[in-house]
C-alpha positions, -999 to +999 in steps of 0.1 A: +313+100-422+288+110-399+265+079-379+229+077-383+208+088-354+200+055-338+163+062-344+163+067-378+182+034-389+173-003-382+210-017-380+222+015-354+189+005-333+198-033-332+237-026-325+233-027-290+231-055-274+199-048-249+177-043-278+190-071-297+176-091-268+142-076-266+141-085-299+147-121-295+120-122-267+095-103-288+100-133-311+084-158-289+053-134-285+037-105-267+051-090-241+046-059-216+075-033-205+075-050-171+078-086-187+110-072-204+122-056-178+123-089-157+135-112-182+163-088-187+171-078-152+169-043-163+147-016-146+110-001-168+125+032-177+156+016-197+135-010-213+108+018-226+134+039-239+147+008-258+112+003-265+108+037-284+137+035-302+126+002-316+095+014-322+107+045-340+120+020-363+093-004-368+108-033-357+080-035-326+045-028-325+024-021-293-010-026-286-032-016-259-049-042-235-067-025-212-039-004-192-015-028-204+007-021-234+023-053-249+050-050-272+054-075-301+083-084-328+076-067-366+092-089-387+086-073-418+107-045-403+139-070-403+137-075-441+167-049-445+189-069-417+183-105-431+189-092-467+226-072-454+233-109-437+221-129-466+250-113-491+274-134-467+253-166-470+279-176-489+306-177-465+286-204-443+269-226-467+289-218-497+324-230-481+314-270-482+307-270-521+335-249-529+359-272-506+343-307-526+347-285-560+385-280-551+389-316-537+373-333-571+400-307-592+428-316-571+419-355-579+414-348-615+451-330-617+467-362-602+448-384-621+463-363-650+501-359-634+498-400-630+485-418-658 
């Protein structure tokens, strides 16, 4: 099967790891090219062009400020990831009731098995 361009899908854009980051910097607030750029020790042209991809996307927004452009974190756009991770919700928070379930049946048999 043919891979999405990485502009046209949300989880292709967030698969590398760069991006991913810029994302979780966006999330404390506004920030310019050259902001990201030193945070991430990366140079201005690879941060813009992970900048337009993200944007392409939706998951950023940019704004001008004068001849600044800040860049900011659209969370609405990261509905589709946290509903993908959400189907395996269960396999973090599910695992501790299931275990007691199993525990309390196990106790129940040997009650049974010992009278």
């Amino acid at each position: 099967m043919a891979r999405s361009p990485t502009t046209s899908d949300v989880f292709n854009a967030v698969a590398e790891v760069q991006r991913r980051q810029i994302l979780t910097l966006l999330a404390e607030g506004e920030l310019s090219v050259n902001d990201l750029a030193e945070a991430l020790n990366l140079r201005q042209p690879a941060v813009s062009k992970h900048l337009k991809v993200l944007k392409e996307v939706d998951l950023v927004q940019v704004r001008g400020v004068g001849q600044q452009r800040l860049y900011s974190l659209n969370p609405e756009a990261l509905k589709p990831l946290y509903d993908w991770a959400a189907t395996f919700q269960i396999l973090w928070t599910g695992r501790p009731d299931r275990l007691e379930e199993h525990l309390t049946e196990l106790m129940a048999q040997q009650k049974g098995d010992h009278p």
